[in-house]
C-alpha positions in Angstrom: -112.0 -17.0 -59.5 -110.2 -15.2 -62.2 -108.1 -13.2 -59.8 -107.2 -15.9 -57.7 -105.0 -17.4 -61.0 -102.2 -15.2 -61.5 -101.7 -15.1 -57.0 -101.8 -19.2 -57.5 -99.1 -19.4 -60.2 -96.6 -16.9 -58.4 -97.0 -18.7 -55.4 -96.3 -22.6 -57.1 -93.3 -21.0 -58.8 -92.2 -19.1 -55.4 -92.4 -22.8 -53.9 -90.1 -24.4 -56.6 -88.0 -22.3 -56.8 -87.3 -22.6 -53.2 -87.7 -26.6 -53.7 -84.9 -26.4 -56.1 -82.2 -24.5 -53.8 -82.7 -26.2 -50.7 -81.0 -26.4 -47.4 -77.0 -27.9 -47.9 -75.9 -27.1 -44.6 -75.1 -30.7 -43.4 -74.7 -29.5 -39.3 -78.5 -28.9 -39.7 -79.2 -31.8 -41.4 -77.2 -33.6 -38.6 -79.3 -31.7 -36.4 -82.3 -32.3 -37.4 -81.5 -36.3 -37.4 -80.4 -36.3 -34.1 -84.2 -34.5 -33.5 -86.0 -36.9 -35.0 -84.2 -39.7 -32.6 -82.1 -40.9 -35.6 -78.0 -41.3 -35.8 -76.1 -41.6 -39.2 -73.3 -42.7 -40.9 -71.5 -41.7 -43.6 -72.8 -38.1 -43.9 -70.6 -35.0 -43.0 -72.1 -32.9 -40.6 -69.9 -29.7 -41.5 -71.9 -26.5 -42.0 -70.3 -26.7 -45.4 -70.1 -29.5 -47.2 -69.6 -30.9 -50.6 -71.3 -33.2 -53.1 -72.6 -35.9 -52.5 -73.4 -34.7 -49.0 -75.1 -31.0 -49.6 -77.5 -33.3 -52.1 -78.4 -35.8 -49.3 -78.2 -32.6 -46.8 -81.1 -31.1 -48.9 -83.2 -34.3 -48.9 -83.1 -34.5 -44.9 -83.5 -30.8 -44.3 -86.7 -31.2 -46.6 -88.3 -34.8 -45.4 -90.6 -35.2 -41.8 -88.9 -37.5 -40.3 -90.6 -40.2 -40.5 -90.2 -40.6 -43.8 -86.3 -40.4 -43.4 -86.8 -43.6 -41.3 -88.6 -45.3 -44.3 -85.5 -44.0 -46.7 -87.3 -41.6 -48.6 -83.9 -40.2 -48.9 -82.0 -43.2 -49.7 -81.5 -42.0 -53.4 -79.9 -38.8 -52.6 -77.9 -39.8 -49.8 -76.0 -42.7 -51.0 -72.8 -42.5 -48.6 -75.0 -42.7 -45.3 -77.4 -44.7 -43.6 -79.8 -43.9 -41.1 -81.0 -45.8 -38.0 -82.8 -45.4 -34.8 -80.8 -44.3 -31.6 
């Protein structure tokens, strides 16, 4: 089990530090919206975009969505609102 550690703890920190850069592109968070039957407001759907829209950009690209329908990214994405199509 010993050996199995030091593989474990690379692994977590490979995982957040990928947690902590994220997807920003707003077009594929707009994408993926649109793919889960959604529409939005308020949110930029630029490749590039800038705060508060990469943050809420990140949250989307990283949620199923389902759990953009129940808001789980209400925090982050302040400016736009999410609804079924």
């Amino acid at each position: 089990m010993k050996r199995w550690k030091p593989f474990l703890l690379v692994t977590l920190l490979g995982l957040g530090l990928a947690a902590c850069g994220g997807d920003k592109s707003c077009k594929n968070a707009c994408d993926k919206i649109s793919g889960c039957g959604l529409k939005s407001s308020g949110l930029s759907c630029d490749a590039s975009c800038g705060s508060p829209d990469d943050s809420c950009a990140v949250c989307v690209n990283a949620t199923a969505c389902a759990d953009i329908s129940a808001g789980k990214c209400a925090s982050d994405c302040t400016k736009a609102t999410f609804s079924t199509k």
